[in-house]
N, C-alpha and C positions, 0 to 999 in steps of 0.2 A: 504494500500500500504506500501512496505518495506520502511524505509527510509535509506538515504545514510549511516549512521550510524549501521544500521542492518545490513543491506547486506555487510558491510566490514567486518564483525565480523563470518559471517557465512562461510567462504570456511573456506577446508580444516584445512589447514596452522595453521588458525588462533584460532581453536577453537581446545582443546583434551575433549575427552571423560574419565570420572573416575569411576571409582565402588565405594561407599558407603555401609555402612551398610552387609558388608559380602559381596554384590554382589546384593542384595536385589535391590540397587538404582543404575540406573544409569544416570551420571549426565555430560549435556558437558557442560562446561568454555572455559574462554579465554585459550590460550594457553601458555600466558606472562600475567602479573599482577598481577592482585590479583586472588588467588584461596580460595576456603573455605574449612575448615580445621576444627580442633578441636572445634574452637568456636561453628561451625556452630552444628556440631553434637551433643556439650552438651545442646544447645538452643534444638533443638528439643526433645532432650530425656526428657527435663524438663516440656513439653507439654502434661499434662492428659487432652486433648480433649477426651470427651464423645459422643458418637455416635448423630450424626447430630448438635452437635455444632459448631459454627462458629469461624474460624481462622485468623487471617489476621496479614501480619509482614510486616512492616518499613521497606522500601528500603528492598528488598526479590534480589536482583543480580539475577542470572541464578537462584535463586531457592532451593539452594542447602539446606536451614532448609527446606521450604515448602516439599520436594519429601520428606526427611527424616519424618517429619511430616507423611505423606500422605502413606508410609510403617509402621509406626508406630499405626495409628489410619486412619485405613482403611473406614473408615464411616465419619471423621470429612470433613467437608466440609471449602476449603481453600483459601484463596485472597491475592491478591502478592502488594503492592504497591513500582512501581521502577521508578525513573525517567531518568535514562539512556536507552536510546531504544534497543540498543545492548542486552544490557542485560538482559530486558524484553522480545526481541525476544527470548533470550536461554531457560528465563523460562518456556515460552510459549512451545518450543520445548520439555523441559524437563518432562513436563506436559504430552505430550503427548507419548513420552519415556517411559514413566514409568504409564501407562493407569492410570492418577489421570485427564485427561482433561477435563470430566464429572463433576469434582466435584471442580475443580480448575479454578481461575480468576488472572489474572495478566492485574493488570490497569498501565498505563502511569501518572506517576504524582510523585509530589515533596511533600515530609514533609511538608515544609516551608508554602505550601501552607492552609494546616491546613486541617482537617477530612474534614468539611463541606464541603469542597470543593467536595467530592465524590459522596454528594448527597447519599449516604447508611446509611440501620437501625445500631443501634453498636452494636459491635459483640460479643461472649463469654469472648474472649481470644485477644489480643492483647499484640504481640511479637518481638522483636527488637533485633537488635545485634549495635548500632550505630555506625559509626566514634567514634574512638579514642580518636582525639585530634579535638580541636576547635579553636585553636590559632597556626597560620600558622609562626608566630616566634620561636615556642615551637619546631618546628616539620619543617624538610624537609622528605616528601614520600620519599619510598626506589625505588621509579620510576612510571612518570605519569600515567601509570596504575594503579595504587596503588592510586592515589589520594583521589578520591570519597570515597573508602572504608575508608582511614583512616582519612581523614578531613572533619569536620564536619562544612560546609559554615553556618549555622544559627544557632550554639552550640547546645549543649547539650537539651538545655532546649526547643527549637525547635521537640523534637524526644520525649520527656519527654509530654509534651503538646499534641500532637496528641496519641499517645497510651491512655490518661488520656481522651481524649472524643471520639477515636475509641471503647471503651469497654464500654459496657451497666455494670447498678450499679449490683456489686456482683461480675460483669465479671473480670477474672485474666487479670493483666500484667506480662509482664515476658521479662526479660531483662538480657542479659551479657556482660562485659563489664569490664574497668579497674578496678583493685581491689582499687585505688588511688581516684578511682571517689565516691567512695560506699557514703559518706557522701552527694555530692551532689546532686546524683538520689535519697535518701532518702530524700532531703529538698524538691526537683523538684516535685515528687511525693506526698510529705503527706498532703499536700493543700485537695487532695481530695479522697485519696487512704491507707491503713493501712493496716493491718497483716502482716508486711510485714514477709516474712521468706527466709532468705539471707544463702548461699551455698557459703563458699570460695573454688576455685579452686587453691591448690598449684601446682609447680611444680614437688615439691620433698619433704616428710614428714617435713625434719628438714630444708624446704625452707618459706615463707612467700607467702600468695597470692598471684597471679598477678592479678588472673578473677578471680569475684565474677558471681553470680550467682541470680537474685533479682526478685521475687513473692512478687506482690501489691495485692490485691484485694480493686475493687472502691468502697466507702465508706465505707471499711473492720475495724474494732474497735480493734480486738484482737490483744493482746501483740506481739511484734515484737519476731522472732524467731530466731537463731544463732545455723544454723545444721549444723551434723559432715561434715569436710570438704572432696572432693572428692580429692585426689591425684592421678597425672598423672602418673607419670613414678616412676621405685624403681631403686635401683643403686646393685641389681644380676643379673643384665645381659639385663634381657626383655625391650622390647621398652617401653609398658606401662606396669600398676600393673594389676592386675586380673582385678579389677572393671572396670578401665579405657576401658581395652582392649575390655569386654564384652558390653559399652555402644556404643564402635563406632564399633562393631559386630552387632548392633542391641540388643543384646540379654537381655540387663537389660533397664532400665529407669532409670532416675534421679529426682524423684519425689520431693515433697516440703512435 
C-alpha cells in the first residue's frame, strides 16, 4: 500500500520528469529539493559492473545512479536501499521507466540500521554518494528538501560501515563525495578495505578539488592509487570540457 508520504510526492505538481545520459534515461524527481546532478552521473560512470554482477547503492533517492547504472551495464543486476518512501516510490517508478524492473530492487530501509539488517548474500559492488555534512552546526540545508541529501543523521562512518559489509571480499566500493572528506573515508575504510584508487574531481584545471572520487576493494593489498584528475568545465566558452560532456552523454566511462 502507498503510504501518505508517496502519494504526496507523486501528482503532477510535485514531481518533473529529466532526461539523462543523452536521452538514454529517463528519470522523475521531486520537483523542489534536491535533484541529482553531476555527482550522480560521475558515481555511475565509475561502475565497471560485469555482466550479472551484483549492485546495490546507499540511500539510491529516485534512482537517478541506479537507471544511469542500468543504461550503462545493461546485464548488471541492481538494488536501491532508500529510507525515504517518496523517494523509493520514484525509484521504483523509474525502474520501470526505463525497462530495468526485471532486474532492479529498491528496498525501504535506513543505513543506520546496518547490512544485516536486509537479510541479503553481499554483493559485487557497493556504491554510495553520502550526505555531505554530519554536523548540523556546520551546515544549514539550502531548504528542507535538501535535508536528507545533504545531512548525514549517523555521520559519515554510519555509510562507511555498511558499504564495508554490503560487498563480499574482493567486491569494489565506490564512493563520491567531498574532496575535504578524502582522509576520512580512507581511515573509515582501511580497517578492512585497500587499493584504494582515488579520482579528484576539479572544477576548473587551475581550481583544487571539491569531489573526489574513491574505489576500495574489501580486503584489497595493492598500493593506493592517485589518477589523473577529471575536470569539469574549461573557461572557452562550453559548459563542460570534452570529457566531462561525453560522460554525462553517456558516451565514455570513468573507470579506476
Amino acid at each position: 500500500m502507498m503510504g501518505q508520504a508517496e502519494s504526496s510526492l507523486t501528482t503532477a505538481a510535485d514531481v518533473a520528469e529529466s532526461a539523462l545520459l543523452g536521452g538514454r534515461v529517463r528519470l522523475r524527481q521531486p520537483a523542489r529539493g534536491y535533484r541529482a546532478g553531476l555527482d550522480a552521473a560521475l558515481l555511475a560512470a565509475a561502475v565497471g559492473a560485469r555482466p550479472g554482477e551484483r549492485v546495490i547503492e546507499a540511500g539510491c533517492g529516485a534512482g537517478a545512479v541506479l537507471m544511469q547504472i542500468a543504461a550503462r551495464r545493461p546485464e548488471a543486476l541492481l538494488t536501491g536501499l532508500e529510507r525515504d518512501a517518496a523517494a523509493a516510490a520514484l525509484a521504483r517508478q523509474n525502474a520501470e521507466l526505463n525497462c530495468a524492473a526485471s532486474r532492479t530492487t529498491i528496498l525501504d530501509g535506513d543505513v543506520a540500521h546496518a547490512f544485516r539488517a536486509l537479510d541479503l548474500p553481499p554483493f559485487d559492488w557497493a556504491v554510495s554518494n553520502p550526505p555531505f555534512f554530519d554536523d548540523p552546526g556546520a551546515l544549514r540545508a539550502p531548504a528542507e528538501g535538501k535535508r536528507g541529501a545533504w545531512m548525514a543523521d549517523d555521520g559519515l562512518a554510519a555509510w562507511t560501515g555498511f558499504l564495508l559489509k554490503a560487498v563480499r571480499e574482493g567486491g569494489r566500493i565506490v564512493i563520491i563525495h567531498r574532496a575535504d572528506r578524502l582522509a576520512d573515508i580512507l581511515s573509515l575504510l582501511a580497517p578492512k578495505a585497500g587499493s584504494f584508487a582515488i579520482r579528484p574531481i576539479q572544477p576548473y584545471v587551475d581550481q583544487p578539488a571539491k569531489r573526489v572520487l574513491v574505489q576500495a576493494i574489501k580486503t584489497g593489498k595493492a598500493p593506493l592509487r592517485l589518477l589523473p584528475p577529471l575536470i569539469v568545465h574549461d573557461r572557452a566558452g562550453a559548459k563542460h570540457t570534452l570529457q566531462a560532456e561525453a560522460i554525462l552523454r553517456g558516451e565514455a566511462e570513468l573507470g579506476f
